[in-house]
N, C-alpha and C positions, 0 to 999 in steps of 0.2 A: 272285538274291534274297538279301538282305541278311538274316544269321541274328537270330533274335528275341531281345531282349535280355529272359533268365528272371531273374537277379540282381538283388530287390529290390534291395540300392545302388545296382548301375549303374540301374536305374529312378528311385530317388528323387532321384542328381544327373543324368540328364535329363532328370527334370520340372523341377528347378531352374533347371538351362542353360536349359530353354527359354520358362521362364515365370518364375522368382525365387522365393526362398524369402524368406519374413522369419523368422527366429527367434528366440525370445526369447519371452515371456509377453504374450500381449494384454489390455489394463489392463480393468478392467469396473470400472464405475464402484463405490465404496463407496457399501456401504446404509444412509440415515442415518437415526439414534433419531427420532422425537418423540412425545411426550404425544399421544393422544386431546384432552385440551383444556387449557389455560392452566391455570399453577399460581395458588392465592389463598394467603391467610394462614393460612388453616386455621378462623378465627375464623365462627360461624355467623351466616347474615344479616348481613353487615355494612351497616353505615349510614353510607353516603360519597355526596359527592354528584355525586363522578365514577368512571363506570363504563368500565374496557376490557371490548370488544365483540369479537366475532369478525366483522368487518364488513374491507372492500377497505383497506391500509392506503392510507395519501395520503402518498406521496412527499415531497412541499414539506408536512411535519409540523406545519410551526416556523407555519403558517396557522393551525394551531387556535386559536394565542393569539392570533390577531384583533387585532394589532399588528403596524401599519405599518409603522413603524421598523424592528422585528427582520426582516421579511419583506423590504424593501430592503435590508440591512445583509448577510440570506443569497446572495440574488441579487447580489451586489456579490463577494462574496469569491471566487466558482467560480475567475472568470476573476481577480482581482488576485491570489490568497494562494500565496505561494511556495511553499511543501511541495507543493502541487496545482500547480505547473509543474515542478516537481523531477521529482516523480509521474511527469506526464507525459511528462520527458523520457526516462527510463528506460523508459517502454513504446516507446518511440523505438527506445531501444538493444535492447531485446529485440527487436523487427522487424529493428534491421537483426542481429541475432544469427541471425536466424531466415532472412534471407535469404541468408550464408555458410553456415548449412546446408545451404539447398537447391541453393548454384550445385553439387554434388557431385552430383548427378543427371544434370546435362548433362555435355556434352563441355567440355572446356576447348581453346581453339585460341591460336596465339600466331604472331604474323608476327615473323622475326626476318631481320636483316640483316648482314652480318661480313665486315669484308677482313684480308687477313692478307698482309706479306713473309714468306715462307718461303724457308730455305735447307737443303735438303737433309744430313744426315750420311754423310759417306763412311764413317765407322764404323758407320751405324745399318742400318737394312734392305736396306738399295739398296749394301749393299756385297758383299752373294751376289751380284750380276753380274759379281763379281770372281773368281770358285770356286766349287769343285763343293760346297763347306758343311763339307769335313772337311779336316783336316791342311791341308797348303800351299795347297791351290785344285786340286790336280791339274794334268795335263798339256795341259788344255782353258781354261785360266782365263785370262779375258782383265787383263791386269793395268790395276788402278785409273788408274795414270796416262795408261791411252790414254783417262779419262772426265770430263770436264768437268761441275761440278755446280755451274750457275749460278742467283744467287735471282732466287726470282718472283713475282707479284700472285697472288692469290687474292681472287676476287670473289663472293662468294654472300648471295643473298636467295631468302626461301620462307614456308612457314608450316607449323607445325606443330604436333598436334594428340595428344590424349590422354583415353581414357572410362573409368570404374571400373565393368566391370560387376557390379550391385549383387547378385550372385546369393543371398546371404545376408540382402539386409535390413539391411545395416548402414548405409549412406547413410537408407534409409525408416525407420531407429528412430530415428537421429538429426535426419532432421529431425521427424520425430513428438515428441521432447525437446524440439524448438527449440519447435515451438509450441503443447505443453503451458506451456513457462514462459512464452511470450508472453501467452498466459492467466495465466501466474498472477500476471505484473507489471499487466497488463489491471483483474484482483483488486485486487492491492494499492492500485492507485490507486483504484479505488472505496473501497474501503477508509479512503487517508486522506483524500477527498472525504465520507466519513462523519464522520470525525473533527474536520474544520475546521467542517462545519454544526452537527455537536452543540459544539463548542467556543465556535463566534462565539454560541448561545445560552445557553450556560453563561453566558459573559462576560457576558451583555446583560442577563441577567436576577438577574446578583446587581449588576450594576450598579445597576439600579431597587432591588433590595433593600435596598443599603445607602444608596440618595438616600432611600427610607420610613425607614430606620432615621436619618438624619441630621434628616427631617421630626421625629420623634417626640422626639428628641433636643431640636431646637428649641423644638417646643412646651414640654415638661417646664422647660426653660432658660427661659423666659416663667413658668414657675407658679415656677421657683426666684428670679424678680427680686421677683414678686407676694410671695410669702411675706418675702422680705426687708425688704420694704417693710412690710408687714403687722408684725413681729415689732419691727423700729425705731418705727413708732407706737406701739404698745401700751408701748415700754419710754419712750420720750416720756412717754407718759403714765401712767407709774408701774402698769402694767397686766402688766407683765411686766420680767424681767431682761435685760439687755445680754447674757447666756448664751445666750436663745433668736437672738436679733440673732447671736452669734457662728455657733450653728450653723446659721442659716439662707446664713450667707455661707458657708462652709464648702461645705454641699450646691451652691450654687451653682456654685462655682469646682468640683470632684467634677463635675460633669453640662457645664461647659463643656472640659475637659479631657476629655470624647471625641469631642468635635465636630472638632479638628484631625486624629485619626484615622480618623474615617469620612471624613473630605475627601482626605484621600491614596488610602483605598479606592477612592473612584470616580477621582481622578485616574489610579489605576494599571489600571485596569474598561477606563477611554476610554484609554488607551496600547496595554494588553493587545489591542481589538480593533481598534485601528489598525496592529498591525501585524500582525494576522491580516490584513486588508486591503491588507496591503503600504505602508500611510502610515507619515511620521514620527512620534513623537512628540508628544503633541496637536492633530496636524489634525481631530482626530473632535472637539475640545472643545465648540468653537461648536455640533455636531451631536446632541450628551448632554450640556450638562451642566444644561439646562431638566430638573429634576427631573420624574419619573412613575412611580404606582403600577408594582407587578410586574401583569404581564396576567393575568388568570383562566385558568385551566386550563377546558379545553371538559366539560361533564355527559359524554358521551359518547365516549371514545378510542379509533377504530379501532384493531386493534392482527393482523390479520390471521386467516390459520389456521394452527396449528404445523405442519403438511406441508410451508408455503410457505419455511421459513427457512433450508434448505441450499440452495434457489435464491436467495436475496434477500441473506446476511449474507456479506460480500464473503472476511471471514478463510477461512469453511468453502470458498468457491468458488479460495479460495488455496488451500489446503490440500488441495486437492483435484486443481486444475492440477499442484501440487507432487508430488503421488502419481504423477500419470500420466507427469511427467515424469522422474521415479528408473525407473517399471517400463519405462518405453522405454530408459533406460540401460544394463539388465539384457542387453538385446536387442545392442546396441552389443559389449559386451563379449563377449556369447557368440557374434556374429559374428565377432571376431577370431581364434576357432581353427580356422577357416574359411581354403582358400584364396584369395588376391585375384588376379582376374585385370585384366587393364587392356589395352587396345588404343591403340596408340600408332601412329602418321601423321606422314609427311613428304612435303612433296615442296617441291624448290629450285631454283631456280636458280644452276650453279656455271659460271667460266668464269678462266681466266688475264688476258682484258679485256673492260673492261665493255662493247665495242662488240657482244661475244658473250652479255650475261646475255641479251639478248631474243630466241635462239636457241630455238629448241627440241632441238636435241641437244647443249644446255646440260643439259636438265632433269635430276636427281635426286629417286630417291625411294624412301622403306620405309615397308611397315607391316606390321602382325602384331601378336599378342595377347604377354602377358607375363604369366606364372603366380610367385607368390608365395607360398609354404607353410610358415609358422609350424614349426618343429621344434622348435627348446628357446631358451626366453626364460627362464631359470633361475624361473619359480614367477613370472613376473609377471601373465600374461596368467589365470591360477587366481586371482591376489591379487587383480587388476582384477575379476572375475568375484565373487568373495565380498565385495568392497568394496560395489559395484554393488548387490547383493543385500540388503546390512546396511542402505543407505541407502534400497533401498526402504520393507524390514520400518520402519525410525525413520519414515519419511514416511508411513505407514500407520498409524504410532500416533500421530506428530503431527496425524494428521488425525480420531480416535476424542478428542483431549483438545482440538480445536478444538472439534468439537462438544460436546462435555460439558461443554465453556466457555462455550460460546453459551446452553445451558439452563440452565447454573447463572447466569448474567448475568440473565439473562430473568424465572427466578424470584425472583431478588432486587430485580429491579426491579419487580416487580408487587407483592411484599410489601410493599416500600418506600412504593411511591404509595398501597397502603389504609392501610398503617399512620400514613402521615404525616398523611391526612386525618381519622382520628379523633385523633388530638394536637393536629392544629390547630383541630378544634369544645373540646374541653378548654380549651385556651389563651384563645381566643375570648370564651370565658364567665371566665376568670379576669381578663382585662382588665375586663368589664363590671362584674364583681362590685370591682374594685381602684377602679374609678373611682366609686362608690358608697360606696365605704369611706372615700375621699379628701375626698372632699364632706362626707361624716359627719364628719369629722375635726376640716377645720376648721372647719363652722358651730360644733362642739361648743368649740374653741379660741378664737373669737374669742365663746365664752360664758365660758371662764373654766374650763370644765369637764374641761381635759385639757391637757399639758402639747407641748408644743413636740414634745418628740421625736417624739411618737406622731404627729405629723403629717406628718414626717420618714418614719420606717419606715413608713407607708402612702402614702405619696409616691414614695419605692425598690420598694415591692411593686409599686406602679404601671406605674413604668418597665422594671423586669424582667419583666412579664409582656408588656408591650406591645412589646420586643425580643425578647421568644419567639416572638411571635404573629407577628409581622413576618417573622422571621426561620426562620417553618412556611411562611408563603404562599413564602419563596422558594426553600428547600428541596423544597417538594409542585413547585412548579413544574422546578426542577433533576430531581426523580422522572424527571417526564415525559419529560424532555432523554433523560436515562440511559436509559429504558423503548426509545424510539426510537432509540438509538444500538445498544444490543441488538438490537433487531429487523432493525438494518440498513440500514432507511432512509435516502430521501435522496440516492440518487444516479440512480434509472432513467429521471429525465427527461432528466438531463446528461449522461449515457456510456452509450447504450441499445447493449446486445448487440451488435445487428445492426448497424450503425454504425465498430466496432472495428475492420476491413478487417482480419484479423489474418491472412489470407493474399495478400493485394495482392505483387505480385511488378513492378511497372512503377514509370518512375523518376518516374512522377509520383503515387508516395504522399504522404500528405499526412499533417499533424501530427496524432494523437488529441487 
C-alpha cells in the first residue's frame, strides 16, 4: 500500500500534475457607470421639435434623414474606404497572432533527415582502447597502431517530437491574452467603421450646407445687380447721386467675392468623400454637385437605453478586451517562477547504408520528460511580474476614462442638438423679420424717403442672418451625426458578434 501523501504541497503539486493549475488572477468583467436616464440641457420644458426617445436605436441611423443619396453613399463606403480594410486586416493579424498562441498547447513534431562522413579521432574517445586511462596505458594496452580508424556514412532519418506541459497555466493565460486582443482589434474595427459612417455624413451634410449657403449667396447677388440697376436709374434721372451707384457696385462685387469660396467648399466636400470611398479626386462630381437642401432631422431620435452603451460603443468594448488581455499577462509572468516540464520523443532510423535505413534493428529512440527550475534570473522574472501588474492597473483606468468619455460625449451631444434647435427657431424669425425690413427699405428708397445706405445695412442684416440660419440647419444636423457617433452606432448589421469566428483554428478561415 502506497503511503498517503499528508503534505498539503506535495497535495497541491499533485492536483496540479494531474489536472493543471492556471495562475494568475481571473479577469471579471469591469462594472460599468450609467445614468438612470439621458442627460438634457437643464433648461425647463424645452420647445424643440425634435425629440431623443429612449426607443431601439436603428443601426443604419444615417436613415432617419430620409435621404437617398447619403444612405447609398453609407452603404458604398463599408466595403470601398481603406481605413476599414486596414481595420480589417489587422483583425487578420491578430487571429493569426492568436493562433501562435495556441499551437503551444499541442505537441510539436518534426520529421528530420541527416548524412554525415565521419572520421573517427584517434586522440578523441575511442583512443582508451588504447589504455587502461592512466599514465602509459599500462601493461594490458593494446597499442594504437595495431587499429585502423577508417571514415564512414552515416544515414539517419525519424521524427521527433516535443509537449510543454502546461502545469501552471501559462500556455492557457497566453492564449486567453491572444484572444482578449483578438477582441479588442475585433473593437477597434468597429470602431473605426463608426467613425467612416459618421464622417462620410459629416461630409455630406455640410456639403448640402454650403450648396444652401452658395443658393443664398446667389440669390442676395440677383438683389445686388437689381439694386444696382435701380440706383444708376434714379442717378439717370437726377433722383439720386453716382454715390449710391458707387455703393451699390461695391456691395455687389463684396457678395460675389464669396461665391468662389463656397465653390472650392463643396469642390473639397465631393473630394473629401471620394476618397472616403476610395475614388480619385472628383469622380463623386457628376454625383453632388446638383445642388440640395440639407435633410431634416426626424421629430423623433431613437437614441436607446444608457445600460445599453458598454455593449454597443466599440472604444468601451476595446478597452475592455484590453483589460482582459493585461490581466491574462499577469498570469503569464507568475507562471514563469514555476517549474517547466516538457516531454521530448525520438525515434529514427540510423544505419552505416542506406540499404539498411529500412531495417528494423536500424531503429533508435528516446524519450522522457525534461524539468526546468528558474533559480536566479538576477530580479528579471519579479520585474516582468510588477511590469505585468502596472499595465494591468493603467488598462483598468484606461478603461474607467473610456467610459467617462463615452458619457461626457453623450451629454454633450444631447445638449448640443436642444440647444441648437432653439437658435435656429431665433434665427429663423430673424430672417423673416430682415426680409420685411428689406422690402421696407426699399419701397421707402425708391420714395425718396431714405437714403442708399440704409438699404445696404438691411440688405447685409439680411444675408447674415440667412448664413446663420442655414448654417444652424446644418450644424443641428452635424448634432445628430455627433449624437450617433457617441452612442456607437452603425456597425451591428456589418460585423455582427457572432460572425467574428474569433476562435476558428482550421486553414480554411476566412477574412472578417
Amino acid at each position: 500500500m502506497p503511503r498517503r501523501i499528508r503534505n498539503p504541497l506535495y497535495q497541491a503539486m499533485l492536483l496540479c500534475l494531474l489536472s493543471g493549475c492556471t495562475v494568475g488572477p481571473d479577469f471579471e468583467k469591469p462594472a460599468a457607470w450609467f445614468p438612470d436616464e439621458w442627460f438634457s440641457s437643464g433648461t425647463e420644458e424645452p420647445t424643440v421639435a425634435s425629440v431623443p426617445v429612449s426607443e431601439p436605436l436603428n443601426p443604419d441611423w444615417w436613415a432617419l434623414f430620409n435621404d437617398a443619396e447619403l444612405t447609398a453613399l453609407e452603404k458604398r463606403v463599408v466595403s470601398a474606404n481603406l481605413d476599414i480594410q486596414a481595420a480589417t486586416m489587422r483583425v487578420a493579424e491578430s487571429r493569426a497572432q492568436r493562433r501562435i498562441a495556441g499551437a503551444s498547447e499541442l505537441p510539436g513534431a518534426n520529421a528530420d533527415a541527416s548524412y554525415a562522413r565521419e572520421l573517427p579521432s584517434a586522440k578523441g574517445a575511442i583512443s582508451l582502447i588504447g589504455g587502461g586511462g592512466k599514465g602509459d596505458g599500462g601493461s594490458n594496452a593494446i597499442p594504437l597502431t595495431a587499429f585502423t580508424f577508417p571514415s564512414f556514412n552515416l544515414w539517419q532519418y525519424g521524427l521527433d517530437s516535443s509537449w510543454e506541459l502546461d502545469l501552471w497555466g501559462r500556455v492557457r493565460r497566453s492564449v486567453e491574452s491572444a484572444d482578449a486582443a483578438l477582441e479588442a482589434s475585433a473593437a477597434a474595427r468597429r470602431g473605426t467603421l463608426v467613425s467612416v459612417l459618421a464622417e462620410v455624413a459629416r461630409d455630406y451634410l455640410a456639403l448640402r450646407g454650403t450648396q444652401t449657403e452658395l443658393k443664398i449667396t446667389q440669390e442676395n447677388l440677383a438683389l445686388d445687380r437689381d439694386n444696382l440697376r435701380l440706383t444708376r436709374e434714379r442717378a439717370d434721372a437726377g433722383l439720386a447721386t453716382q454715390l449710391d451707384a458707387a455703393n451699390a457696385a461695391a456691395a455687389l462685387a463684396r457678395t460675389g467675392a464669396l461665391i468662389p469660396q463656397l465653390e472650392q467648399q463643396q469642390a473639397q466636400y465631393i473630394n473629401q468623400l471620394g476618397f472616403l470611398l476610395g475614388e480619385t479626386p472628383g469622380a463623386l462630381s457628376a454625383e453632388l454637385m446638383t445642388a440640395q437642401a440639407v435633410p431634416p432631422v426626424p421629430p423623433r431620435v431613437p437614441v436607446g437605453l444608457p445600460s445599453e452603451l458598454a455593449r454597443r460603443r466599440p472604444d468601451i468594448l476595446q478597452a475592455e478586451a484590453a483589460l482582459h488581455a493585461q490581466t491574462a499577462q499577469v498570469g503569464v509572468a507568475r507562471a514563469n517562477f514555476y517549474p517547466s516540464v516538457n516531454l521530448t520523443g525520438n525515434f529514427d532510423l540510423q544505419a552505416l547504408q542506406t540499404k539498411d535505413l529500412g531495417n528494423w534493428a536500424a531503429r533508435t529512440y528516446g524519450i522522457g520528460p525534461s524539468l526546468s527550475l528558474p533559480i536566479f534570473q538576477g530580479g528579471e522574472l519579479r520585474g516582468t511580474l510588477k511590469l505585468t501588474k502596472a499595465e494591468a492597473q493603467e488598462a483598468a483606468i484606461a478603461y474607467q476614462r473610456t467610459v467617462l468619455n463615452a458619457w461626457q460625449e453623450i451629454a454633450n451631444a444631447l445638449i448640443a442638438y436642444e440647444a441648437e434647435q432653439r437658435r435656429g427657431v431665433q434665427l429663423a424669425e430673424a430672417v423673416v423679420q430682415n426680409k420685411r425690413a428689406l422690402a421696407l427699405a426699399r419701397q421707402r428708397y425708391k420714395q425718396g424717403l431714405v437714403d442708399f445706405l440704409q438699404v445696404l445695412a438691411t440688405q447685409e442684416n439680411l444675408l447674415t442672418a440667412q448664413q446663420q440660419q442655414a448654417d444652424s440647419v446644418t450644424t443641428l444636423a452635424l448634432d445628430l451625426v455627433s449624437l450617433y457617433k457617441a452612442l456607437g452606432g452603425g456597425w451591428e448589421n456589418t460585423f455582427p458578434v457572432e460572425s467574428e469566428g474569433l476562435h476558428e483554428k482550421g486553414p480554411g478561415d476566412k477574412m472578417p
